[in-house]
C-alpha positions in Angstrom: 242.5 113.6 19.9 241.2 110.3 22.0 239.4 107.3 19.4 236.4 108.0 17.8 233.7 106.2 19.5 230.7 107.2 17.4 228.7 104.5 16.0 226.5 101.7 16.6 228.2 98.4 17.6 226.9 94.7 17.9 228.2 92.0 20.3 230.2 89.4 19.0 231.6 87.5 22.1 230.7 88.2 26.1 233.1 86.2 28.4 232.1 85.8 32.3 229.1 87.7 32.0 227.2 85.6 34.6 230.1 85.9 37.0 229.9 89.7 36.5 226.3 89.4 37.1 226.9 87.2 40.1 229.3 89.6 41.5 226.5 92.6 41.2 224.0 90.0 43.1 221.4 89.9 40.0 219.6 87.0 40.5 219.4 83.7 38.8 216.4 84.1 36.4 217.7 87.4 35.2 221.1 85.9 34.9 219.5 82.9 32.9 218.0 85.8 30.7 220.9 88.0 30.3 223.6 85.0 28.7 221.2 84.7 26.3 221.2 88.3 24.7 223.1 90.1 22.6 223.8 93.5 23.1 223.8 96.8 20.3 225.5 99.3 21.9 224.7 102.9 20.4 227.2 105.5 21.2 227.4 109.1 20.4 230.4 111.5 20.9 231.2 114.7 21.0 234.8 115.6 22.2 234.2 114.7 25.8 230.0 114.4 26.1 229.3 111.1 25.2 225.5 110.0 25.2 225.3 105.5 25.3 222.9 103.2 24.7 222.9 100.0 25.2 220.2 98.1 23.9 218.8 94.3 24.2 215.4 92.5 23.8 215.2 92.4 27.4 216.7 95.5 28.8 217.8 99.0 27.6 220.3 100.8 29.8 220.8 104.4 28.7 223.6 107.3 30.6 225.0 110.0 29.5 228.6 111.5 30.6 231.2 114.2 29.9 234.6 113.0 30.5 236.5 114.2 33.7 232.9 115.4 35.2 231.7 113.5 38.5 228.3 111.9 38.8 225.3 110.2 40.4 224.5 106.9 38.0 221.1 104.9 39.0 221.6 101.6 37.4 218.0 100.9 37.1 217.7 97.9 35.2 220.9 97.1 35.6 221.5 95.8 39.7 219.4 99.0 40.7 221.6 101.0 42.9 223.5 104.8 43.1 226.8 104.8 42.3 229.3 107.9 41.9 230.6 107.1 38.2 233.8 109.3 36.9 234.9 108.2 33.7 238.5 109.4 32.4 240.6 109.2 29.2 243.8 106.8 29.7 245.6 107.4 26.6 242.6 106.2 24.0 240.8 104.4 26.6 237.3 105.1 28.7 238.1 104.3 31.9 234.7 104.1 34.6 235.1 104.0 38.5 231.7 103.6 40.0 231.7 104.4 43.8 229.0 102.4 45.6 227.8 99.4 47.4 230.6 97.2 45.7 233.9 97.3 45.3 236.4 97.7 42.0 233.4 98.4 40.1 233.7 100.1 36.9 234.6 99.5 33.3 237.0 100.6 30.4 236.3 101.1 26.4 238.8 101.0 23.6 238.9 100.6 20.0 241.5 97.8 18.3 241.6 97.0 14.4 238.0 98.4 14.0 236.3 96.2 17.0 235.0 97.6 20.3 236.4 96.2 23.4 235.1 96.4 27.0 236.0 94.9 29.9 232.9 95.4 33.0 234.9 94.5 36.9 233.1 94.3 40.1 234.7 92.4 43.2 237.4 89.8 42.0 234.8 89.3 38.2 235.8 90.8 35.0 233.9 90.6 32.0 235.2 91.0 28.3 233.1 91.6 25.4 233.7 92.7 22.3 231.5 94.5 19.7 231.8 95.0 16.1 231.0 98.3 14.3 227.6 97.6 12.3 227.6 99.1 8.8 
């Protein structure tokens, strides 16, 4: 059985996120913005359908995905484009290629000693964060 995602989780650290940003071509006063926040993520899974929030004072981003299943993703509020997303198990991680405009775009979940790890790519920029799991 892969991890157990389910939960609401709060951001603790968020390394490169402007260079992430930068990479995605948001521009400077909604990168300004952006450092600034922290995220809650809300995630709910059920074997492979997974339903995510991710939540901020400034922006909400919302998608839903089964595992292994192919789709269109509009990342309105995000950098606004249409991207083909597939997201796979590898071992107990979420791993997300997004097809599109950019290139090595995607991201990968996992779960280590109780904290919530992601790493967002696009281009040559990697972002880490990591949440904790709020009580």
């Amino acid at each position: 059985m892969p991890a157990d995602y389910n939960g609401t989780w709060v951001m603790e650290s968020n390394e490169n996120f402007d260079g992430y940003m930068k990479a995605l071509d948001i521009d400077f006063a909604t990168r300004k913005i952006a450092a600034h926040l922290t995220q809650t993520k809300e995630l709910i899974q059920n074997g492979n359908e997974f339903r995510t929030k991710t939540l901020s004072t400034f922006r909400n981003y919302e998608v839903d995905f089964t595992v292994g299943v192919e789709f269109e993703e509009k990342t309105k509020g995000l950098d606004n484009r249409v991207v083909q997303t597939l997201v796979s198990w590898e071992g107990d991680k979420l791993v997300c290629v997004q097809k599109g405009e950019k290139e090595n775009r995607g991201w990968k979940h996992w779960i280590e000693g109780g904290k919530l790890y992601m790493e967002l790519s696009c281009g040559d920029q990697v972002c880490h964060q990591v949440y904790k799991k709020k009580n």
